[in-house]
C-alpha positions in Angstrom: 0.0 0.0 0.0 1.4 3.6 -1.2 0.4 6.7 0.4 -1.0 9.6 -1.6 -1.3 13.0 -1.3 -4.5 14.6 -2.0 -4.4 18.5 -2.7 -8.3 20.2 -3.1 -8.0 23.0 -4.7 -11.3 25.5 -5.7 -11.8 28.9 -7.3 -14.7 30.7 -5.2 -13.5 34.2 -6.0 -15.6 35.1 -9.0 -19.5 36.1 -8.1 -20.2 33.1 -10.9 -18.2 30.7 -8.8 -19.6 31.4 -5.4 -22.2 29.0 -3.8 -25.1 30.1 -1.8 -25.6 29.4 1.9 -27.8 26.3 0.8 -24.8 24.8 -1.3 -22.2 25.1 1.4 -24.5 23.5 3.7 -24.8 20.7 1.6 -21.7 20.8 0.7 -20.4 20.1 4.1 -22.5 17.5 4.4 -21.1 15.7 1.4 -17.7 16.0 2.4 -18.3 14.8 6.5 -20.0 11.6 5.0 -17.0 11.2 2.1 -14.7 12.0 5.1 -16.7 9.1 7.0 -16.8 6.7 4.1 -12.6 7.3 3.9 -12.0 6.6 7.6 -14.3 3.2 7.0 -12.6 1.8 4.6 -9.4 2.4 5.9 -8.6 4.5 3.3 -7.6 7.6 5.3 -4.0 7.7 6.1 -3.8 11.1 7.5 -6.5 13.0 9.2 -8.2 15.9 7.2 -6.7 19.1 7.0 -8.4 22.0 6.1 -6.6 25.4 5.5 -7.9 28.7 6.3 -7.9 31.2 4.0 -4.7 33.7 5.7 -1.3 32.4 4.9 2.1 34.0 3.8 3.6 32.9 0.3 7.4 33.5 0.8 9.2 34.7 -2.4 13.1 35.0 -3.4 14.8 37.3 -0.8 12.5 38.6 1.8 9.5 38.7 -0.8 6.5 37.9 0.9 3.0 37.8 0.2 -0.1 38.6 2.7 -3.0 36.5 1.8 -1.9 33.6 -0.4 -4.6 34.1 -2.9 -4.1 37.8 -4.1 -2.9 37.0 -7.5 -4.1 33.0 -8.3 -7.2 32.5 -9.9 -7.1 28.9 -7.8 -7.0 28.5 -3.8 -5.9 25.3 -1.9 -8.5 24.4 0.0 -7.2 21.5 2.1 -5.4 17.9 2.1 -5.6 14.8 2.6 -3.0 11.6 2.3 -4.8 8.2 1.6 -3.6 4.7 1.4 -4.1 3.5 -2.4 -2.0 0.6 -4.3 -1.1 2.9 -7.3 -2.7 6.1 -9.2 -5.5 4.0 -10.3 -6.8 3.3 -7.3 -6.1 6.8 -5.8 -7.7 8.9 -8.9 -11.0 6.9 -8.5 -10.9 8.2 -4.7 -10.0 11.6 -5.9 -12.7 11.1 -8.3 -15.8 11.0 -5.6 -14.4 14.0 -3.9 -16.5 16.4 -3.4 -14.9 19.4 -4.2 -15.2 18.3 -7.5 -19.5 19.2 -7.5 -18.7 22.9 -7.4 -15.8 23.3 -9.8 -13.1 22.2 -7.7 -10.4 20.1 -8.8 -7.9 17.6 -6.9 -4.3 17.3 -7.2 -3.0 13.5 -6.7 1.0 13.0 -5.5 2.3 9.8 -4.8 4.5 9.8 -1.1 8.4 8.3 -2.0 
């Protein structure tokens, strides 16, 4: 068994983007009972991590960066590492993940 990294990332910043109070309700939902449906199956390797939304990006020299999201049009959202026997395995995880429903998209890393 490999462990893999899973990255969520999601673009809420334009008005089209944004969900409505129902949606994120929902939304929560979906992930607490994929979360659930992980930790079941034994397929959680590390515990979630979500990631608010301050954070420094550090640049050559003393460059830095107040709020990481200022100039991408994508935001990481939060992480996961699962325990899958190869990509295969570990895309069709990534591939029930909820962040997908409202535009999202999931970044999949293999540990060494």
């Amino acid at each position: 068994m490999n462990e893999f990294l899973l990255i969520f990332r999601r673009d809420y910043k334009t008005k089209k983007m944004q969900p409505t109070g129902e949606q994120l309700l929902a939304h929560d939902t979906r992930w607490q009972d994929w979360f659930n449906d992980l930790g079941a199956e034994n397929i959680l390797a590390w515990p979630v991590q979500r990631l608010d939304e301050k954070g420094l990006v550090m640049g050559p020299g003393e460059a830095v960066c107040y709020g990481p999201y200022m100039d991408m049009k994508e935001s990481v959202g939060g992480i996961i590492i699962i325990n899958a026997a190869n990509y295969e395995t570990a895309s069709k995880v990534a591939s029930q993940c909820p962040v997908l429903e409202l535009g999202g998209s999931v970044e999949v890393r293999k540990g060494n």
